[in-house]
C-alpha positions as a LaTeX table, in Angstrom:
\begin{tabular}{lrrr}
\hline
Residue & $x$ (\AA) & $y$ (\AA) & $z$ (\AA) \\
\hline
Unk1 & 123.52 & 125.77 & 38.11 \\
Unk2 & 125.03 & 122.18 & 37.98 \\
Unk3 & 124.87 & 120.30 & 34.89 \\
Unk4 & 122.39 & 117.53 & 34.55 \\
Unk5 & 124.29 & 114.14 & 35.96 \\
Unk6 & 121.81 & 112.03 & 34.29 \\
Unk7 & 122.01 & 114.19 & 30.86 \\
Unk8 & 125.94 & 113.22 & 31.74 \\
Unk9 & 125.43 & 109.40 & 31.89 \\
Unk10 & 122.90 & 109.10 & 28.83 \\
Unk11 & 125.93 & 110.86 & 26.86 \\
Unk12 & 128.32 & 108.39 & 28.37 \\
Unk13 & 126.34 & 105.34 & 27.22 \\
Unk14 & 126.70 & 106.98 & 23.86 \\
Unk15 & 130.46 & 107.62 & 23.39 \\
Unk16 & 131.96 & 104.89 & 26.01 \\
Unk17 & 134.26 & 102.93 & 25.17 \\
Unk18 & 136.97 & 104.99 & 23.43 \\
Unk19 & 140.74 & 104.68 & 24.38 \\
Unk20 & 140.39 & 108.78 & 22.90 \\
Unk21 & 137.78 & 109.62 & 24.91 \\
Unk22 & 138.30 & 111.86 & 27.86 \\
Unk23 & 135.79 & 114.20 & 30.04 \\
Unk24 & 136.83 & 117.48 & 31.57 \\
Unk25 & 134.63 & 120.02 & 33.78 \\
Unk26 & 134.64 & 123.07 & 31.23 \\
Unk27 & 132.00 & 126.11 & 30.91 \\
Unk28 & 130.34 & 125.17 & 34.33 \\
Unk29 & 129.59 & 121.41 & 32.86 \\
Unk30 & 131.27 & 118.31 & 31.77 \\
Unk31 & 132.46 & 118.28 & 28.37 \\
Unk32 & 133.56 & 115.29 & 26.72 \\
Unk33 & 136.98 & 115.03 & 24.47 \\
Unk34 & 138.09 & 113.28 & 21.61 \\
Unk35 & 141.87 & 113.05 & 20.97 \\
Unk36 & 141.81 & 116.41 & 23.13 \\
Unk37 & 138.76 & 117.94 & 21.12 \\
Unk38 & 135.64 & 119.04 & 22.72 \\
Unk39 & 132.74 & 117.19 & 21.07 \\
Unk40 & 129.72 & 117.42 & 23.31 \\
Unk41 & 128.80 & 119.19 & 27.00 \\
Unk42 & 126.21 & 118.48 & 29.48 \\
Unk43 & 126.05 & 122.24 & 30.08 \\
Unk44 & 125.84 & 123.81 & 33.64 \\
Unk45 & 122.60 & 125.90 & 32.14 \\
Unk46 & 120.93 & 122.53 & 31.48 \\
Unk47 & 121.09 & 121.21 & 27.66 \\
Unk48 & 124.02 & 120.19 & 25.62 \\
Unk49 & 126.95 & 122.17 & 24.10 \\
Unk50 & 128.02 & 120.91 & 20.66 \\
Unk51 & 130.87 & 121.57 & 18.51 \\
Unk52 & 130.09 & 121.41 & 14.25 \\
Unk53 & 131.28 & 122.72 & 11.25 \\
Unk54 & 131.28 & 126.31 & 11.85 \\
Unk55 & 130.22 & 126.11 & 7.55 \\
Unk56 & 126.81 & 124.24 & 8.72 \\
Unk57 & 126.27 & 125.91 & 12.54 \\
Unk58 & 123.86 & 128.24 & 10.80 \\
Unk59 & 121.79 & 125.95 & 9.16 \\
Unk60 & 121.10 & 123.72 & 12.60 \\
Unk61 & 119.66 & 126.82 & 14.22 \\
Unk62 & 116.09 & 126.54 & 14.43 \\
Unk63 & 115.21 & 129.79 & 16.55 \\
Unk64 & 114.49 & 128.71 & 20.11 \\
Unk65 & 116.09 & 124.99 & 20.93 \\
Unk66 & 119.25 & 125.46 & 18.78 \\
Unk67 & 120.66 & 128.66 & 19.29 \\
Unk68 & 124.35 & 130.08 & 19.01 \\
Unk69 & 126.55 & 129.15 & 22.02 \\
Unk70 & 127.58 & 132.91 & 23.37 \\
Unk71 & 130.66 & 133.61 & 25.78 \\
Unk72 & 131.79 & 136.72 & 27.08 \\
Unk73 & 128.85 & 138.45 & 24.75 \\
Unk74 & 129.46 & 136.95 & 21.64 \\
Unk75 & 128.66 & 134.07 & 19.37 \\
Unk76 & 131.23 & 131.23 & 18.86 \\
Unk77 & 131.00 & 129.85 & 15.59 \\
Unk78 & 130.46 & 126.65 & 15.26 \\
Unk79 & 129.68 & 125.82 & 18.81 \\
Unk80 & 126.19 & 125.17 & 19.18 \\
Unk81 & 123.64 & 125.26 & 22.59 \\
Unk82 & 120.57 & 123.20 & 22.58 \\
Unk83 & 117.64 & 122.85 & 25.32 \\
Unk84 & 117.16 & 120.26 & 27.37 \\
Unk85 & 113.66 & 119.53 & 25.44 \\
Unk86 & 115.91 & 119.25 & 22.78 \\
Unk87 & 117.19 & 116.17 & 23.96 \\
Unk88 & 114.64 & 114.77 & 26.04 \\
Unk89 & 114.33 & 111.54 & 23.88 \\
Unk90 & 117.66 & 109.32 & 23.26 \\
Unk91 & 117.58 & 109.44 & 19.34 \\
Unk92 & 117.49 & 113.38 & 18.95 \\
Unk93 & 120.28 & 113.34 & 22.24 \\
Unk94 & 122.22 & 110.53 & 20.07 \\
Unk95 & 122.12 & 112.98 & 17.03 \\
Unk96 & 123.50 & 115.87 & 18.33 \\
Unk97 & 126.20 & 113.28 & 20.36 \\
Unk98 & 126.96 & 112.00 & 17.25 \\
Unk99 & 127.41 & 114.90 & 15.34 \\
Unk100 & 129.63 & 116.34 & 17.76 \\
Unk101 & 131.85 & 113.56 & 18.09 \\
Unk102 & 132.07 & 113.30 & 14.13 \\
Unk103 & 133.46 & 116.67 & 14.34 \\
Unk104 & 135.58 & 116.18 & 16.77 \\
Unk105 & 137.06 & 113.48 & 15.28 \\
Unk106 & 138.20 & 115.42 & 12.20 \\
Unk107 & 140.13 & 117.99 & 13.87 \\
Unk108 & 143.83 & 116.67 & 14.68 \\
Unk109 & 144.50 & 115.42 & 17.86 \\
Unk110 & 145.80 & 117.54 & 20.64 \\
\hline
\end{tabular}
């Protein structure tokens, strides 16, 4: 599956413009860098991907549209999946932007 192209444009109207910004077709979607950091995906299996705090990705799992990203049969900690109905409206899509990006932006730059 493709990822959503109009999931892709809300997300850029949310991060554009940053001279750190950068987007990248990872994971069968298009992620979206800062300073070489992967903040936030419009994920091939619909939904977002979002990087946190490993420390608070348990807490933001809610059981059926927040769930642990898995690769290659395992959880990655403190990378995050959430549905599509997840994000449906722009404020809960600009929260999870948002807090991906904040993360991002705390890690050094690649």
């Amino acid at each position: 599956m493709a990822y959503d192209e109009e999931l892709a444009e809300r997300i850029r109207e949310i991060v554009y413009p940053r001279a750190d910004l950068a987007e990248k077709k990872m994971f069968g979607g298009l992620a979206f860098l800062i300073g070489g950091n992967m903040a936030v995906a419009a994920s091939g299996q619909g939904g977002l991907l979002v990087r946190v705090d490993p420390a608070e990705g348990d807490t933001l799992l809610d059981g059926s549209a927040v769930s642990p990203m898995v690769m290659g049969g395992r959880e990655l900690s403190g990378w995050l999946r959430v549905a599509p109905e997840a994000v449906d409206d722009d404020a809960s899509l600009r929260d999870w932007v948002t807090r991906g990006v904040a993360f991002a932006e705390a890690l050094p730059s690649k």
